[in-house]
C-alpha positions as CSV (number, residue, x, y, z in Angstrom):
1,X,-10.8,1.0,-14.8
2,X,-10.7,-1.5,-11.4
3,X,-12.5,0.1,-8.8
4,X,-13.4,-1.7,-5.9
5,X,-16.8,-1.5,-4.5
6,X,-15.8,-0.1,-1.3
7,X,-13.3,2.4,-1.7
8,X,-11.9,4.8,1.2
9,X,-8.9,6.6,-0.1
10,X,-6.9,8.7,3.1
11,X,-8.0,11.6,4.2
12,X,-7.7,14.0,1.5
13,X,-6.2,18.0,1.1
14,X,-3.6,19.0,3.2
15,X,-5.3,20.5,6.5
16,X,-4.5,19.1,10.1
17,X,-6.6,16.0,9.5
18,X,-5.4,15.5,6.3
19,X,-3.0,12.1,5.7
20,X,-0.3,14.4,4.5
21,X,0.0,15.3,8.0
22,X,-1.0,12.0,9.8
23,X,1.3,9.3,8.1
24,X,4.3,9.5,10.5
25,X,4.0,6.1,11.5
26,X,4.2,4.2,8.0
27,X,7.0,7.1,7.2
28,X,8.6,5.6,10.2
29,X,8.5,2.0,8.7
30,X,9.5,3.3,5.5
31,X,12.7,5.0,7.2
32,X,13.4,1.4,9.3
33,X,13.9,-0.2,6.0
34,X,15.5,2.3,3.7
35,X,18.7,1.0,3.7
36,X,17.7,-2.7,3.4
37,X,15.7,-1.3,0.1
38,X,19.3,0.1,-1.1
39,X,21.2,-2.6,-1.1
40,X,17.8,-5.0,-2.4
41,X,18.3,-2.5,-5.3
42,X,22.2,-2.8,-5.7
43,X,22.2,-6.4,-5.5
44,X,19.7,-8.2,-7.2
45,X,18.4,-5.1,-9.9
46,X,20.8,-5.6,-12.9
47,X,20.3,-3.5,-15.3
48,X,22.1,-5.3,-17.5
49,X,20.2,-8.5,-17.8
50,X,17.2,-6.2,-18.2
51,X,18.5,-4.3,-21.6
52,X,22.1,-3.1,-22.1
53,X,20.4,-0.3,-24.1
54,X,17.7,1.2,-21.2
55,X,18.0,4.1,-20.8
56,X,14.6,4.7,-18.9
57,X,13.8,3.4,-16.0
58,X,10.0,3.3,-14.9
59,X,9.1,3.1,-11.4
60,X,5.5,2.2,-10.1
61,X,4.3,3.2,-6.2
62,X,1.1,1.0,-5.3
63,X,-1.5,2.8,-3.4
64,X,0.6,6.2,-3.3
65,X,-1.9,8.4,-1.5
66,X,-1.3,11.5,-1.4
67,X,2.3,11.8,-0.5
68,X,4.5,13.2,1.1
69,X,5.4,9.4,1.8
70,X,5.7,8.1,-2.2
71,X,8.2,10.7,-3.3
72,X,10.3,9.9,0.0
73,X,10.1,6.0,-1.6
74,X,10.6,7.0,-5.2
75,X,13.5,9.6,-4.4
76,X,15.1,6.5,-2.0
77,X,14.7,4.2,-5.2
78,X,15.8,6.5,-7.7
79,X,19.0,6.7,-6.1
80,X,20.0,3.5,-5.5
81,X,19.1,2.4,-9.2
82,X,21.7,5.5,-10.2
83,X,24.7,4.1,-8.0
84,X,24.2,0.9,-9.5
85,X,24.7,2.3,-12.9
86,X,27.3,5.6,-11.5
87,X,30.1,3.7,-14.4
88,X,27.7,3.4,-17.1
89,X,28.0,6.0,-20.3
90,X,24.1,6.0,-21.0
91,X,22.3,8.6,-19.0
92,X,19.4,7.8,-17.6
93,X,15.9,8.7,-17.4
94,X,12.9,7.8,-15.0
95,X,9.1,7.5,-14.9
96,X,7.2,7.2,-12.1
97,X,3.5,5.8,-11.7
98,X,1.3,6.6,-9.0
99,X,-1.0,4.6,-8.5
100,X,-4.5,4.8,-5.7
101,X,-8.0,4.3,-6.2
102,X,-9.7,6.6,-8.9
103,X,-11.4,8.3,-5.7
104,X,-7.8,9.2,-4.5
105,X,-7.0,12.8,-4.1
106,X,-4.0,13.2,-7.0
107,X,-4.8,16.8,-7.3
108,X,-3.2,17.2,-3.9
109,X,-1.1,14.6,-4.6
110,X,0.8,16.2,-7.6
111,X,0.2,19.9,-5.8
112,X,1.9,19.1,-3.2
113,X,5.0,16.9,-5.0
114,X,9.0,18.2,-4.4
115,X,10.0,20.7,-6.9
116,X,12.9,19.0,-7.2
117,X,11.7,15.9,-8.8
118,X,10.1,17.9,-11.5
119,X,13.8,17.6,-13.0
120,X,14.4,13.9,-11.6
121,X,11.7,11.9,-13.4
122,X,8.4,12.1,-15.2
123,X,5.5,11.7,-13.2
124,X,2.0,9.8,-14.4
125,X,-1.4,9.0,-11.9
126,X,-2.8,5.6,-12.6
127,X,-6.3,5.6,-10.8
128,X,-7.6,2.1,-10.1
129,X,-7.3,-1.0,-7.6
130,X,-4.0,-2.4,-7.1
131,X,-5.8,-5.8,-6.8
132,X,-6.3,-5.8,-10.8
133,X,-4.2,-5.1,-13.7
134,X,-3.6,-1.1,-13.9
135,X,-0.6,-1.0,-15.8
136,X,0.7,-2.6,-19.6
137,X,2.3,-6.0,-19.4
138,X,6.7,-5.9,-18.9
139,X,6.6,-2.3,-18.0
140,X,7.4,-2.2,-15.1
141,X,11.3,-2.1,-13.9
142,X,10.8,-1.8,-9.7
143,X,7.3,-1.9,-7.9
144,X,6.9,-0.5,-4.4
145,X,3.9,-0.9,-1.9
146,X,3.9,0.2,2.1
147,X,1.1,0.3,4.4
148,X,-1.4,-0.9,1.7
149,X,-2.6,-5.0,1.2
150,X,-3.8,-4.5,5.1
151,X,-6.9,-2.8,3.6
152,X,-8.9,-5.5,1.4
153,X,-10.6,-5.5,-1.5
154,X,-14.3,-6.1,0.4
155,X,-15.4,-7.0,3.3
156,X,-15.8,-10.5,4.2
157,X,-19.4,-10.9,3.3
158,X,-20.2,-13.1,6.5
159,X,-18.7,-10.9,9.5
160,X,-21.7,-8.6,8.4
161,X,-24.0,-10.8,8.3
162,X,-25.9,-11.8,11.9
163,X,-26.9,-15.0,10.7
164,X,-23.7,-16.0,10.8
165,X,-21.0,-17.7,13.1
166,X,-18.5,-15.6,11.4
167,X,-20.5,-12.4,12.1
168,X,-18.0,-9.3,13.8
169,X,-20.7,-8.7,16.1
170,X,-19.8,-5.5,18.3
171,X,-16.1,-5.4,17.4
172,X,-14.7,-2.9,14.0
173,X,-11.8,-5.0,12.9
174,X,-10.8,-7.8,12.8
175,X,-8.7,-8.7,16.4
176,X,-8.4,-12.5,16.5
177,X,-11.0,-13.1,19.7
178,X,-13.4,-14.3,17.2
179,X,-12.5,-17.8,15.1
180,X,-14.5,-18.1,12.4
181,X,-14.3,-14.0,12.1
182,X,-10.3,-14.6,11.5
183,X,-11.2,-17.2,9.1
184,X,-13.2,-15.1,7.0
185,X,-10.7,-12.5,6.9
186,X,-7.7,-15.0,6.2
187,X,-9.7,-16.2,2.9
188,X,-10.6,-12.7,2.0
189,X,-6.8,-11.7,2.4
190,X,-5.3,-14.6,0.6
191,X,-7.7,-14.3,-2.5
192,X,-6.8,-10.4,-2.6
193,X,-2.7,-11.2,-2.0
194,X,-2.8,-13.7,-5.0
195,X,-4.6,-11.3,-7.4
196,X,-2.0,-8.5,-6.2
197,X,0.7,-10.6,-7.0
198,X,-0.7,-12.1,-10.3
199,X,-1.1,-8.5,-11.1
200,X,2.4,-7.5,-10.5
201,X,3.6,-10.3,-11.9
202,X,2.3,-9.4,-15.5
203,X,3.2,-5.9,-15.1
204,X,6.4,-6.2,-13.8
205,X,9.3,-7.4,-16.3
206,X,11.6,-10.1,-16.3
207,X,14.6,-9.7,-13.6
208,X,12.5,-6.1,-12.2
209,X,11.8,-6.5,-8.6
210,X,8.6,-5.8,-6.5
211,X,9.3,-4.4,-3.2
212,X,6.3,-5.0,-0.5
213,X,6.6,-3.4,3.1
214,X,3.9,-4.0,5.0
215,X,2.6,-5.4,9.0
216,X,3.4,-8.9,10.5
217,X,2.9,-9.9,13.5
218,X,5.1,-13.5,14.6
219,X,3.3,-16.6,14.7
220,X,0.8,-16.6,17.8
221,X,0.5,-13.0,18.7
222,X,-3.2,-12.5,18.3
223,X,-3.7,-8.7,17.0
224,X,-5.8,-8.0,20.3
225,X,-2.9,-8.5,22.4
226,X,-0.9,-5.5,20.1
227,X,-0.7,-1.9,21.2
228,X,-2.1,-1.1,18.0
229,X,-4.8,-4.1,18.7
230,X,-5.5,-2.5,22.0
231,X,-6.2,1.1,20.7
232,X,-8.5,0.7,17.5
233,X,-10.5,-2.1,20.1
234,X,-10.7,1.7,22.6
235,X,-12.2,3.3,19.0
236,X,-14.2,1.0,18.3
237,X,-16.0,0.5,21.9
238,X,-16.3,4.3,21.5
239,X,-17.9,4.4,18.4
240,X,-20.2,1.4,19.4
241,X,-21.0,3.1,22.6
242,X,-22.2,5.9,20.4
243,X,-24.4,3.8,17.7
244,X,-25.9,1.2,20.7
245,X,-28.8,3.3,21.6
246,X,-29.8,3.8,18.2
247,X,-29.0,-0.2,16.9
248,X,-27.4,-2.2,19.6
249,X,-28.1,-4.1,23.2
250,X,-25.3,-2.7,25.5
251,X,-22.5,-5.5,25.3
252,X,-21.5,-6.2,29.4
């Protein structure tokens, strides 16, 4: 089973400070592009070139978490694969895999999932790393992923080491003031992006389609110069302020 070494799955259960109730914002950018996901669906997903015969449709959500996000996306999915096939005489079936590291709370997960879609599709947890293999070859028909290849495999092994020019220093992210820092993390990112998609593209089958929602930022907007950029720096001084008598020289 993939793993990786460092694994923080979202804030499990469904109290207050559970992700359940603190995922508004990537609901938000799942909304913005909902309709844009329809018509993806309607015009390039033929299920004809896949298998005149399929009757079953199976359905894979990339680092689901615990919901209630990934049965927004599946439900969204669902029905824009049926009104592509409303004339067709075969009914149809789904399956839907949920996929999250093995440390992911699923028993919340599959609590906490729409009675409704008990009758709409058959549901399966998949435990492991996106960034590997965690599904058979061709059996996949539509992959989704939101709000998930921002948070790598591993660190960058250098932005913790002080030794090192590429070393984060007093900072928790990575926010562009630092060169060789944004380096690191560029070559971390693009080795993880190209396992992801190697991944997918074994598991997905011919014609299926691999829908990927996630941040970008335009060409020269550093991160640090981003409201969101802004904020986690505010946590992070916060939480360095905390640490510095116990590790750190005050930064001025």
């Amino acid at each position: 089973m993939p793993t990786s070494s460092h694994s923080y799955p979202m804030s499990s259960g469904d109290d207050q400070h559970s992700y359940i109730h603190n995922s508004s914002y990537q609901k938000s950018g799942i909304d913005g592009i909902e309709e844009k996901t329809r018509r993806c669906i309607l015009e390039n997903f033929d299920l004809l070139s896949l298998n005149c015969n399929l009757s079953t449709i199976r359905i894979a959500d990339f680092g689901c978490s615990t919901g209630p996000n990934t049965f927004h996306v599946v439900q969204n999915i669902i029905e824009a694969v049926k009104e592509n096939r409303e004339n067709s005489l075969v009914p149809l079936e789904f399956q839907v895999f949920f996929n999250d590291q093995p440390n992911n709370d699923f028993n919340t997960l599959f609590r906490t999932q729409p009675p409704s879609s008990k009758g709409e599709y058959f549901s399966v947890g998949v435990p492991g790393s996106f960034y590997g293999r965690v599904l058979p070859r061709n059996s996949i028909h539509i992959g989704h992923t939101s709000y998930t290849t921002h948070w790598l495999s591993e660190i960058p092994e250098n932005v913790c080491d002080k030794n090192s020019l590429a070393w984060n220093k007093y900072y928790i992210h990575c926010n562009n003031l630092l060169e060789d820092v944004t380096k690191a993390y560029k070559v971390q990112f693009t080795k993880d992006m190209k396992s992801f998609l190697e991944a997918r593209a074994n598991e997905i089958v011919p014609q299926g389609l691999m829908i990927v929602l996630g941040q970008c930022f335009p060409d020269g907007v550093l991160h640090f110069e981003t409201w969101q950029g802004v904020v986690v720096d505010r946590i992070g001084d916060c939480l360095m302020d905390m640490a510095k008598p116990f590790c750190f020289p005050r930064r001025e």
